[in-house]
C-alpha positions in Angstrom: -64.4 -48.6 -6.8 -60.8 -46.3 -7.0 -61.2 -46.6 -10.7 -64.6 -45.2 -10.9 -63.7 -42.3 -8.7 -60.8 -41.2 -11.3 -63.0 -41.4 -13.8 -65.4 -39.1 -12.6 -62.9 -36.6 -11.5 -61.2 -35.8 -15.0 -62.5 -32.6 -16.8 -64.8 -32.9 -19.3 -63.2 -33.0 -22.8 -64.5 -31.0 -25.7 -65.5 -33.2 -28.6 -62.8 -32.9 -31.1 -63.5 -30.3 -34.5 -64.6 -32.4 -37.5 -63.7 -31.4 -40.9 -65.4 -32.1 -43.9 -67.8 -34.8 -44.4 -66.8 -36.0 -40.2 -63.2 -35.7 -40.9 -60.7 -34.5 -38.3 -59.0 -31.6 -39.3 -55.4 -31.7 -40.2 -52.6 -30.8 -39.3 -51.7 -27.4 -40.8 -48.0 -28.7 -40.4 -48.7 -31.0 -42.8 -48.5 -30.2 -46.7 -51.0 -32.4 -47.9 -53.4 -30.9 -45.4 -52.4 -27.5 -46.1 -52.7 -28.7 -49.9 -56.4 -29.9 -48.8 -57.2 -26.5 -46.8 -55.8 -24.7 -50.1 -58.2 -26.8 -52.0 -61.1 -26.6 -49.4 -61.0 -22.3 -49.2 -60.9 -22.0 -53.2 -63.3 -24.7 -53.8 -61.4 -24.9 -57.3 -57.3 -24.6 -58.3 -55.0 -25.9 -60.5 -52.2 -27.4 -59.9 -50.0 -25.3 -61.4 -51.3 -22.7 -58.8 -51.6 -25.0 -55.7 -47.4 -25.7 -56.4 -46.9 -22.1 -56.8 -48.5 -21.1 -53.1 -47.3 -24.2 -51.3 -44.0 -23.3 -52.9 -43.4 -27.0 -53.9 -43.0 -28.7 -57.2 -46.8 -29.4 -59.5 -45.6 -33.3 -59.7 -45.2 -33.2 -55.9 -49.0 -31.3 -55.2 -50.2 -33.8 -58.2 -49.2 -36.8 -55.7 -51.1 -34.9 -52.9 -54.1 -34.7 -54.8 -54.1 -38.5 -55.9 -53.6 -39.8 -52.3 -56.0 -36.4 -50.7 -58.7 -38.2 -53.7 -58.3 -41.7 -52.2 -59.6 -40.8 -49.4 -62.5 -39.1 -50.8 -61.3 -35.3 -49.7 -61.2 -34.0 -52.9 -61.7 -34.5 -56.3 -59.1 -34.1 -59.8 -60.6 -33.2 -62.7 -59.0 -33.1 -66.1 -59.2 -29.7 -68.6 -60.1 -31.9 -71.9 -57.1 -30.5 -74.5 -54.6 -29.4 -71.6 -52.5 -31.1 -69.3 -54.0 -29.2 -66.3 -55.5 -31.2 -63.9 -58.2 -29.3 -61.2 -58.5 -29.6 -57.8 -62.0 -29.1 -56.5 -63.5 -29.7 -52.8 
């Protein structure tokens, strides 16, 4: 059949990368995913410090992290006596 034919002739594709626990990677473009990459090459940051290298605000990387936790790609931790909350992978 035609349509058999045009399937055999296109190239092999490469599976895609996974991520963590068979996620695709993200999009670096992306702040939560560079927030998640951050996250994933420190193993452990505040979010105090996570703001100060994305260059965004901590409420804004505190969003991140609730939606990034969701989804099971991180988790937030409280400090007990602080306000700081923790990133870890």
């Amino acid at each position: 059949m035609i349509g058999d034919q045009y399937l055999k002739r296109q190239p092999k594709q490469e599976p895609a990368e996974e991520g963590r626990k068979g996620y695709m990677l993200l999009d670096p473009s992306n702040p939560a995913s560079r927030l998640l990459v951050l996250v994933l090459t420190k193993n452990q940051i505040t979010t105090a410090d996570a703001a100060k290298e994305l260059n965004v605000t901590e409420n804004i990387v505190k969003e991140w992290a609730k939606i990034l936790e969701k989804q099971s790609l991180l988790k937030i931790k409280y400090k007990l006596f602080s306000n700081t909350m923790v990133l870890e992978a």
